[in-house]
C-alpha positions in Angstrom: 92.0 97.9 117.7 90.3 101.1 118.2 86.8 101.8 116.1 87.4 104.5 113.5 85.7 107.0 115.4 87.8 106.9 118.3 90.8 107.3 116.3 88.9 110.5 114.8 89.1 111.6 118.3 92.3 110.7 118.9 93.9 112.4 115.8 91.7 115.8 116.4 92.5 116.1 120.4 96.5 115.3 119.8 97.8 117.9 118.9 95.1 120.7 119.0 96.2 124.5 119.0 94.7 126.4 121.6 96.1 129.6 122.5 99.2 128.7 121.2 99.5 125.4 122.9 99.4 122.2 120.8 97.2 119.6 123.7 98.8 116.1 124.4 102.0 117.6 122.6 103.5 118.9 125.6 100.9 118.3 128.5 100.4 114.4 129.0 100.8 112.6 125.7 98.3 111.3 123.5 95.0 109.2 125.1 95.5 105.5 125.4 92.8 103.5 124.0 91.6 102.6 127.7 91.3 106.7 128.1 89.3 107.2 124.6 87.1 104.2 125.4 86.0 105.6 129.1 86.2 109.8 128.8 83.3 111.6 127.0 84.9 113.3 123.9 83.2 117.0 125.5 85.8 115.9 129.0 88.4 115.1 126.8 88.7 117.9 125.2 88.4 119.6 128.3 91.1 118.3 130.1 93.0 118.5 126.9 92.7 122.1 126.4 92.5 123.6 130.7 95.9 121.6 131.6 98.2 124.4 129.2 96.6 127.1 131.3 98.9 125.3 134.2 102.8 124.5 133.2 103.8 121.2 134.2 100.2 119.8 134.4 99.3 116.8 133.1 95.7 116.4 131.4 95.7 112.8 132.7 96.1 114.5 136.3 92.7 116.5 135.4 91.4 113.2 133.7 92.0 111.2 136.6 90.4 113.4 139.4 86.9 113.8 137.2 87.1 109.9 137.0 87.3 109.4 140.7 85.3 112.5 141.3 82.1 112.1 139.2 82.9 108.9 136.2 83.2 112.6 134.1 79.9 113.8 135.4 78.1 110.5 134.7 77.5 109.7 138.2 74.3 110.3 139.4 75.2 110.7 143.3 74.5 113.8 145.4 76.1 116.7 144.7 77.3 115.9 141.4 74.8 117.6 139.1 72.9 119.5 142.4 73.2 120.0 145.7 76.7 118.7 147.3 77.2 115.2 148.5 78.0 114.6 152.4 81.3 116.5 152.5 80.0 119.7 151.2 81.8 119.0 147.9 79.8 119.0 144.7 80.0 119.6 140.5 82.1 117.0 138.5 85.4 117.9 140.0 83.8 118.0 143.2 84.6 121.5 144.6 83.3 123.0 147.7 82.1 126.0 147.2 85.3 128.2 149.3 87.8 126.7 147.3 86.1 127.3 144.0 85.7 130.7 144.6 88.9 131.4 145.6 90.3 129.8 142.5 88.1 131.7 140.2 88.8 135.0 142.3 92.6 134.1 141.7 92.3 133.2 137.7 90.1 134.2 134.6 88.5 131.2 133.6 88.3 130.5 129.7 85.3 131.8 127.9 82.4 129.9 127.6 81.5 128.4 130.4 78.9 129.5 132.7 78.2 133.2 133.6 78.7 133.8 136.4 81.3 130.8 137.0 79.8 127.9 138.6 81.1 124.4 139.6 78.4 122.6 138.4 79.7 124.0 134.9 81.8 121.3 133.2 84.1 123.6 131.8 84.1 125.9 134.6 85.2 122.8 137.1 87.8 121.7 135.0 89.6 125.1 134.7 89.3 125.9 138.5 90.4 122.1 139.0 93.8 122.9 136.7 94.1 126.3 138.5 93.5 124.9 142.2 96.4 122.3 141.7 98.9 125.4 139.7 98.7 127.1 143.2 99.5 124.2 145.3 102.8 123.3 142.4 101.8 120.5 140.4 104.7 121.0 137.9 107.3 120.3 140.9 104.9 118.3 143.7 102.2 116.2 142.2 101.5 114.2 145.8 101.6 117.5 147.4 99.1 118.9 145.6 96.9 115.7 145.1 96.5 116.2 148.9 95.6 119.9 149.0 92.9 118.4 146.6 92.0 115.6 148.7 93.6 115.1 152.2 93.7 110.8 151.6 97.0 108.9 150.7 95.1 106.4 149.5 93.5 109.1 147.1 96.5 110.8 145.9 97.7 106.8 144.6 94.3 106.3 143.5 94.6 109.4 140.8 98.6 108.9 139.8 96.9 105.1 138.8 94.6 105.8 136.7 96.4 109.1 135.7 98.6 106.4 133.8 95.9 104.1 132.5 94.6 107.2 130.8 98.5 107.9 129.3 99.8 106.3 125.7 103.1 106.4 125.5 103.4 105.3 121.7 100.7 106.9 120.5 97.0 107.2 119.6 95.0 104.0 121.2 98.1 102.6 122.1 97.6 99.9 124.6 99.8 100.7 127.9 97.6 99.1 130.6 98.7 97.5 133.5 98.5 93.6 134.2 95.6 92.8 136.2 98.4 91.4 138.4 100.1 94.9 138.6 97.1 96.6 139.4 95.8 94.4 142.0 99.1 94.5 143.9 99.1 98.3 143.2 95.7 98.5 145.0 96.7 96.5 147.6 100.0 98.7 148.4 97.5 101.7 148.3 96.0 100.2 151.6 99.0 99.9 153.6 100.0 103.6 153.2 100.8 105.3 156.5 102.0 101.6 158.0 105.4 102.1 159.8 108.1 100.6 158.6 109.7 97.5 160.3 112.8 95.4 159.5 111.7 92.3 158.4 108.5 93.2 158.8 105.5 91.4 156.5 102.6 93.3 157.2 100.6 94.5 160.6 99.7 92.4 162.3 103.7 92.2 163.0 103.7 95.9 163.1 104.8 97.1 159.6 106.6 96.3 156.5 110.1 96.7 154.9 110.4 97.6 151.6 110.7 94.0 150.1 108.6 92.7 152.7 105.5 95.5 150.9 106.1 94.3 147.0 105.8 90.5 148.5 102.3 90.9 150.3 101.2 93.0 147.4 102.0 90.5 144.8 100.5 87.5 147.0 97.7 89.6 147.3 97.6 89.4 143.3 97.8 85.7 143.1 102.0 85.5 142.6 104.7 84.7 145.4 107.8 86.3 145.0 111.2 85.6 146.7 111.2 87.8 150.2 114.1 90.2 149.6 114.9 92.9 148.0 117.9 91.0 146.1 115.7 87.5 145.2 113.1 89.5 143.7 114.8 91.3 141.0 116.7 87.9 140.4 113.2 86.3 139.8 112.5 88.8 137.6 111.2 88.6 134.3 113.8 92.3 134.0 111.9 95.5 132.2 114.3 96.0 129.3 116.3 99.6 129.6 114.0 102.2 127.9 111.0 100.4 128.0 108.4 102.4 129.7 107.4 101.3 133.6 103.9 99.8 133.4 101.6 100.2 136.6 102.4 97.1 139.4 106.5 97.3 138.3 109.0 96.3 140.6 111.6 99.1 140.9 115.5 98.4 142.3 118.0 100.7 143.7 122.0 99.2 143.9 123.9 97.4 142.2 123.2 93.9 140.7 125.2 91.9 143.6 123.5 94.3 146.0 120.3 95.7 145.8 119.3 97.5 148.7 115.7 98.5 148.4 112.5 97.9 146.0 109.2 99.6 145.8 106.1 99.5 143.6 105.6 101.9 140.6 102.5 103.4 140.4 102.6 105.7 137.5 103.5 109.2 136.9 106.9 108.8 138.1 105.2 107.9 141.5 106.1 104.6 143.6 104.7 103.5 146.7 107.5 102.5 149.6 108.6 101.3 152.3 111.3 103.8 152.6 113.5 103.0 156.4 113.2 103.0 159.9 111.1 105.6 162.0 109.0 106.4 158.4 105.8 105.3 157.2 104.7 103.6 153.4 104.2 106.4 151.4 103.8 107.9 147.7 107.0 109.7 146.3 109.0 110.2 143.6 111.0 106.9 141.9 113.9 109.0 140.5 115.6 111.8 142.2 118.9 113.3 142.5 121.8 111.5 142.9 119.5 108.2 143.2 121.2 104.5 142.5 117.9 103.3 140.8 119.2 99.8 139.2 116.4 98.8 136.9 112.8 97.3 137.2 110.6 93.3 136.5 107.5 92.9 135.9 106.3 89.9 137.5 103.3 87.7 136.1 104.3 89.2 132.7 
């Protein structure tokens, strides 16, 4: 149960009106408890109220990147609160100083923050950080412009994750947290991105995976041994219900239920890592798309 002060928090940063906007209405839902327990309530507000300046963008995107960045400007490494740290980068959404500038140079910046702009500036970060990813398309490519942000695979996955571990789907404090199964096998399929894919392949030291061949090592990897194809897993089970909301670590299908020709591992923000076919590479994209056969989803250990 959530402490009556974080529920104060929760009620007055759901549905805030800023400029017309009304935050976590329209711009990533409401904070889960795990997101009101970890984010500072002056970061969650400003997350909350700089995503609305971009369409499409998720505060939990924001969120996520000044977690992984700075713990929300707690971290005490270089270039977080002075100087910049051994990339050049530094402030809590870790910036360098080029692409700040030309963000600011590109948008007005809400009032209030530091005059003139600086990345060291809370505020002034976390608007430049929501413009930055507006002009590399958020709204339509979140990998894509994860990347522009950070040029890692393994880092794009790394925000989507906790992205969703900062997102309640039914409401203030609501508890939608991965299993510690789903996450360590999500963790583990971050590491194999950019392995080729191989037919029967089961990891690489036999030079790549296939796509059922990818959910099985990263649910051994989690303590649980799953059936080896594609087919057997989803028969193993235990079956999301239809409408349920994917959880981090879930198993998603494409086919038919007497033939299901491919699975991958959900990752959040309607993101999966796969094994997606011959001459391509594990990778991050989208779990639903045009004219897809998705079948359904388990959720092993559950």
């Amino acid at each position: 149960m959530m402490g009556a002060a974080a529920g104060q928090l929760a009620e007055r940063v759901l549905c805030l009106p800023v400029v017309g906007w009304f935050l976590g209405c329209n711009s990533g839902g409401s904070p889960s408890r795990a997101a009101i327990d970890d984010i500072p309530p002056d970061y969650l507000t400003l997350y909350m109220q700089a995503a609305p300046t971009c369409p499409g963008l998720s505060w939990t995107t924001l969120a996520a990147i000044g977690k992984i960045e700075s713990d929300h400007g707690r971290s005490r490494m270089p270039g977080v609160i002075s100087g910049t740290n051994s990339a050049g980068a530094a402030g809590p959404m870790q910036f360098l100083a080029p692409t700040f500038a030309e963000a600011i140079a590109r948008h007005h910046l809400a009032p209030g923050g530091a005059s003139p702009p600086s990345l060291y500036n809370p505020q002034d970060a976390v608007y430049a950080a929501a413009a930055y990813l507006c002009d590399n398309h958020v709204a339509t490519d979140l990998p894509g412009a994860l990347w522009a942000y950070n040029h890692s695979d393994a880092y794009v996955a790394q925000v989507v994750t906790q992205a969703e571990q900062y997102t309640s789907t039914y409401g203030p404090g609501a508890d939608t947290d991965p299993s510690d199964a789903g996450y360590a096998a999500v963790v583990y399929a971050q590491g194999q991105l950019g392995i080729p894919y191989l037919w029967g392949g089961d990891g690489l030291a036999e030079g790549g995976f296939d796509c059922s061949g990818l959910t099985r090592a990263a649910y051994l990897a989690a303590g649980i041994d799953l059936p080896r194809t594609a087919q057997t897993q989803y028969q193993a089970g235990p079956v999301v219900s239809p409408g349920e909301p994917l959880k981090i670590g879930d198993l998603v299908y494409y086919g038919t239920a007497d033939n299901i020709h491919h699975v991958a591992i959900y990752i959040g923000n309607g993101q999966m890592i796969t094994a997606p076919g011959r001459k391509k590479v594990v990778k991050i994209s989208a779990y639903r798309w045009k004219g897809d056969d998705y079948f359904g989803a388990t959720r092993p250990g559950k």
